[in-house]
C-alpha positions in Angstrom: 35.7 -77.0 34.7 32.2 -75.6 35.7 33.6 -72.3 36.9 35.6 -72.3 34.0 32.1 -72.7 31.7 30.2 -70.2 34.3 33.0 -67.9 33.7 32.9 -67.7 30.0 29.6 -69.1 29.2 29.2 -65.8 26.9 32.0 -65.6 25.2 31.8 -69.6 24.3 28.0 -69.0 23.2 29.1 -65.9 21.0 31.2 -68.0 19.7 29.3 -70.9 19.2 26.9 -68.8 17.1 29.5 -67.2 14.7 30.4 -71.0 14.1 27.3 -71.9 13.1 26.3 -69.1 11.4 29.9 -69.4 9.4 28.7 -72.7 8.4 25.0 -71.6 7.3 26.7 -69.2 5.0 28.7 -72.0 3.6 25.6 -73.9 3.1 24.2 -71.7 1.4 27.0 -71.2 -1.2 26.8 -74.7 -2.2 22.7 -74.4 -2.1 23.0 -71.9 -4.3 25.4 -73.9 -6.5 22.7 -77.0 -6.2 20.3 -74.7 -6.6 18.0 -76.1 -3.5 15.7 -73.6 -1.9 14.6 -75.7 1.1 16.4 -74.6 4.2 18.0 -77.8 6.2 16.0 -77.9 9.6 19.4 -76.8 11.4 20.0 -73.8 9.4 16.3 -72.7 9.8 16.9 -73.1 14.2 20.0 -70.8 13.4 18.2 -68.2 11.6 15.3 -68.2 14.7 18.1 -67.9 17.2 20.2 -65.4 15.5 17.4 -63.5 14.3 16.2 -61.9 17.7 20.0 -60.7 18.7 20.5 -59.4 14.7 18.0 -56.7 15.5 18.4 -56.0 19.1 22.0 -55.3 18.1 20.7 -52.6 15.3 18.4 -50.9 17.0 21.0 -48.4 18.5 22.7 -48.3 14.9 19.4 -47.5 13.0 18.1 -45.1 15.8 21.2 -43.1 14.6 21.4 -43.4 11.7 17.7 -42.0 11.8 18.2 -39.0 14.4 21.4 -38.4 11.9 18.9 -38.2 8.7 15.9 -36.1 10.3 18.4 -33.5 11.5 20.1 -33.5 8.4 16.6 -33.0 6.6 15.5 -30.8 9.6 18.8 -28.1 8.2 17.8 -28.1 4.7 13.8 -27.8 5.1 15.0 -24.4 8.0 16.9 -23.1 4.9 14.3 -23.5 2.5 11.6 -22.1 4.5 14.4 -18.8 5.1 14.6 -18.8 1.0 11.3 -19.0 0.6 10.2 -16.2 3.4 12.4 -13.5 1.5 11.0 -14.9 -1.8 7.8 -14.0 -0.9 8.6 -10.8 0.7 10.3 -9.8 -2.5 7.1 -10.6 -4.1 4.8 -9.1 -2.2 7.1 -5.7 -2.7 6.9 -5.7 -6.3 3.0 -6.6 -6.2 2.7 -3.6 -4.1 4.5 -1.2 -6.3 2.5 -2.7 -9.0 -0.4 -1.5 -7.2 0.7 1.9 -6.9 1.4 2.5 -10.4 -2.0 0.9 -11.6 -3.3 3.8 -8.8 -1.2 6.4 -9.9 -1.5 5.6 -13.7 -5.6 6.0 -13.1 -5.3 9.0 -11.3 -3.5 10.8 -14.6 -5.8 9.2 -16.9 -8.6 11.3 -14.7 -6.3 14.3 -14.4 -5.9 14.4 -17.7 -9.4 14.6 -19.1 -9.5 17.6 -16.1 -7.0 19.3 -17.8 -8.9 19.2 -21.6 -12.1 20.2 -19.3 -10.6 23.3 -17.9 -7.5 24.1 -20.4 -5.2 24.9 -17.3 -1.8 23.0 -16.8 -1.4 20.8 -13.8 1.4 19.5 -11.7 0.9 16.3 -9.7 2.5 16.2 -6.4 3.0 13.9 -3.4 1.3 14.8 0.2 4.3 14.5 2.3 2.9 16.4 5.3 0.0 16.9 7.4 -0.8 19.3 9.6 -4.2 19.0 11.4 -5.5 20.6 14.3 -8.6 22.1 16.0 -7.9 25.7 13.8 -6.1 24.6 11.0 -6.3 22.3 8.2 -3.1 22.1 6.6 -0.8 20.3 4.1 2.7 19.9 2.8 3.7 18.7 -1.0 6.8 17.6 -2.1 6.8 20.6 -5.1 8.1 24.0 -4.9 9.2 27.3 -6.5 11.3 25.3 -8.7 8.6 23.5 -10.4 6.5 26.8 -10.8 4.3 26.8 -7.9 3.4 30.0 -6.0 1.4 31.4 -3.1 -2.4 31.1 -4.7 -2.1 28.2 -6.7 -5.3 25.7 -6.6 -5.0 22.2 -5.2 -7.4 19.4 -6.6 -8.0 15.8 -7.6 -9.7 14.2 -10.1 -12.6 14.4 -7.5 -12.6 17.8 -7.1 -11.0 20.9 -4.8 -8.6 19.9 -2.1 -7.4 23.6 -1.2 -5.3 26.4 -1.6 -1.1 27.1 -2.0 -0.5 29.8 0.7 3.5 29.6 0.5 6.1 27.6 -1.1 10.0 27.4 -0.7 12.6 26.0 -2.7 11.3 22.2 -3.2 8.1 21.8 -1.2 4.4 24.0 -0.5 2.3 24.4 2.2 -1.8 24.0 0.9 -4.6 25.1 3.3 -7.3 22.5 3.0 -11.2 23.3 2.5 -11.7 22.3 5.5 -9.9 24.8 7.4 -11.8 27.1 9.4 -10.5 29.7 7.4 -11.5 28.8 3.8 -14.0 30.2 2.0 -15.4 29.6 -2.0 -17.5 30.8 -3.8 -20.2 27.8 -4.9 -23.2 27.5 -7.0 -25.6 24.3 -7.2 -24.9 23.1 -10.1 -28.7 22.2 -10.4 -30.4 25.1 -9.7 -27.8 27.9 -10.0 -27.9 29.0 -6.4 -24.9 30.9 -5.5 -23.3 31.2 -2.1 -20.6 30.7 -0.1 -18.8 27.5 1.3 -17.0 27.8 4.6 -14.3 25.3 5.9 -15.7 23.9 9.9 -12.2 22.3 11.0 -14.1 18.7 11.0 -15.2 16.4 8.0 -17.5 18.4 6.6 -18.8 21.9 5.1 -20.8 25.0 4.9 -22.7 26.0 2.5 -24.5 29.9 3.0 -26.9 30.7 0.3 -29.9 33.7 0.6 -32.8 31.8 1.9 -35.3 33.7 0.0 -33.9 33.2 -3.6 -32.4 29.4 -2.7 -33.0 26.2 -4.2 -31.1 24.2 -2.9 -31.8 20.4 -1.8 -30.3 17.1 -0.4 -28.3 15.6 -3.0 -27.2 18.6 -5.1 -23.7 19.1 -5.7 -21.7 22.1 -5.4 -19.1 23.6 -7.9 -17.2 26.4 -7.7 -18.8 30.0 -9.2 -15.4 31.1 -10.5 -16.8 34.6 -8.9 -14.5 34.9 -5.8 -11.1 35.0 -8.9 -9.4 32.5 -6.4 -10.6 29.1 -8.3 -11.3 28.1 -11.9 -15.2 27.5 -12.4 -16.6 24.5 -12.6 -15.0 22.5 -10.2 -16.6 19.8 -7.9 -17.0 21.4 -4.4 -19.3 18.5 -2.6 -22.7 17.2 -2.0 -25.5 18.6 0.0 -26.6 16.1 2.8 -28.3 18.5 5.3 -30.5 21.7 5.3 -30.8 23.6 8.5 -34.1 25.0 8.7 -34.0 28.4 10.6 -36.9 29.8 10.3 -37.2 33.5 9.4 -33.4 33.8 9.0 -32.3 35.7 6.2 -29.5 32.9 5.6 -29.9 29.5 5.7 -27.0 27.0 5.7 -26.5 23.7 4.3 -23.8 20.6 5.5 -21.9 19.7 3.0 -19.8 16.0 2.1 -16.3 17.1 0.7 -16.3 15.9 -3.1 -12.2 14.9 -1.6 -11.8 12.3 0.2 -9.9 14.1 3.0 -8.7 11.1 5.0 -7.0 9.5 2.0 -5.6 12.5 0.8 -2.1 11.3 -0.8 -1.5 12.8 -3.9 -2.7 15.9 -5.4 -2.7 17.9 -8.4 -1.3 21.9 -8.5 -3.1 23.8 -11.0 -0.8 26.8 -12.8 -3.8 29.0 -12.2 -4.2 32.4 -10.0 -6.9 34.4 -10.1 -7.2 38.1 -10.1 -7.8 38.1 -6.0 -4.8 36.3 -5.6 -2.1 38.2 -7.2 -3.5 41.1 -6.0 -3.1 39.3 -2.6 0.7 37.6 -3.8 1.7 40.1 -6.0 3.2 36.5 -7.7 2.2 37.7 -11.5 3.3 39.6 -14.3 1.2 42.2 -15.9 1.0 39.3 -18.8 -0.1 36.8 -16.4 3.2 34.8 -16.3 4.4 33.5 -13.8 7.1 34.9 -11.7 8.8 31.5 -10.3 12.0 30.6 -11.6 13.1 30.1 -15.4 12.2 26.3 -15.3 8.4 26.7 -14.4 7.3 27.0 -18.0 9.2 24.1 -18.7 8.1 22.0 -15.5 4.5 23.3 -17.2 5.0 22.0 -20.0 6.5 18.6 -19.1 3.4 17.3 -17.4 1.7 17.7 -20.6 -0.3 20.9 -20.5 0.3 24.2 -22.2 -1.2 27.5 -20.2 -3.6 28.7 -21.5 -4.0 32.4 -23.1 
């Protein structure tokens, strides 16, 4: 009989505690009925004793039913943060083409007021290529012969002259910048109506060459084109005197110049339907009349970008 009790002491005890607790529960049906709310002494020792093994026996379950949950949570928060990522990279694309067009939207409110200044049609056009070197200072648009631009035509922005067209094909143009070694306008200060000449270095900045005995020229002034050298319209802002080298007895003297461009933000540009007298002798691109000779939609692409030429 004592083996016997050793041997399924557990089962008995489990058993034992199912009994009693089958009995609490009918307890507390009739309580209920009675309507008693004091717990007999017996049923509180029960609830003590059964207590302890009631939650050692759901920790597993609740552990679970808790890894089951955060995962479940873990999914849907990994999905919203991958809808909410390429929300806000949506976003930030439209705020940045917002951007642009508040940029480029300022940029013809500017060009426009240039074009009532100096009564000559412009084209804008994109910078799509650079090309800079020790010699040359270089740049490709994305407008061609098709839109009416030819070998001589100016290149500016609302700040002032970027360059010069020196050949076009089909759908694009090559522009020489100021800054090329190789460029040369004709300037006046704008102050005291010293002429000479300014002269592209290959770096940031420029030349100006004026007659030291008849100059006046000092830090600060700025520097237009003359109109003289029939390549540019006059008027237009060159740059900014910043330096004055001094030499001596020289019969010319030279001042550094601070492009009125800002050459390392050069992006989009304006072609003016202008060429001067040197350059269609140079390009032979002109009629006798002073028309153009690019193809039959040039006029029209003129006249599209809201300028007429002017007689």
């Amino acid at each position: 009989m004592i083996d016997f009790l050793k041997r399924f002491s557990a089962p008995i005890g489990f058993v034992f505690l199912l009994l009693i607790a089958a009995i609490a529960m009918v307890g507390d049906t009739r309580d209920l009925e009675t309507r008693r709310h004091q717990l007999p002494w017996w049923q509180a020792v029960v609830i003590e004793v059964v207590a302890p093994v009631q939650r050692v026996v759901s920790v597993p379950a609740t552990s679970v039913r808790d890894v089951i949950n955060n995962y479940v949570d873990l999914v849907y928060v990994a999905d919203e943060n991958e809808r909410l990522k390429a929300r806000v990279a949506e976003l930030e694309e439209i705020n940045l083409q917002y951007r642009e067009a508040l940029v480029a939207s300022g940029h013809l409110d500017r060009i426009a007021a240039m074009r009532e200044d100096f009564e000559v049609p412009m084209l804008p056009a994109r910078v799509v290529g650079l090309d800079i070197s020790l010699w040359f200072r270089s740049v490709v648009v994305d407008r061609g012969e098709e839109h009416g631009i030819a070998a001589g035509n100016p290149i500016v922005t609302n700040n002032g002259v970027a360059g010069l067209v020196t050949a076009a094909s089909r759908r694009a143009a090559k522009a020489m910048l100021l800054l090329d070694r190789q460029s040369a306008v004709d300037g006046v200060v704008q102050r005291s109506r010293t002429r000479g000449v300014v002269r592209g270095t290959g770096t940031d900045s420029l030349e100006f060459e004026f007659v030291a005995r008849d100059g006046d020229v000092q830090d600060g002034d700025v520097i237009i084109t003359s109109g003289l050298d029939a390549i540019y319209p006059k008027g237009l802002r060159i740059g900014q005197v910043r330096e004055i080298r001094e030499r001596g007895g020289d019969l010319i003297q030279t001042a550094v110049l601070t492009p009125a461009v800002d050459f390392e933000r050069l992006e989009q540009v304006f072609v003016m339907f202008y060429q001067g007298p040197t350059m269609e002798l140079l390009y032979g691109n002109q009629d006798p009349d002073g028309r153009s000779n690019g193809p039959p939609g040039a006029s029209v692409a003129a006249g599209r970008d809201g300028a007429k030429p002017s007689s």
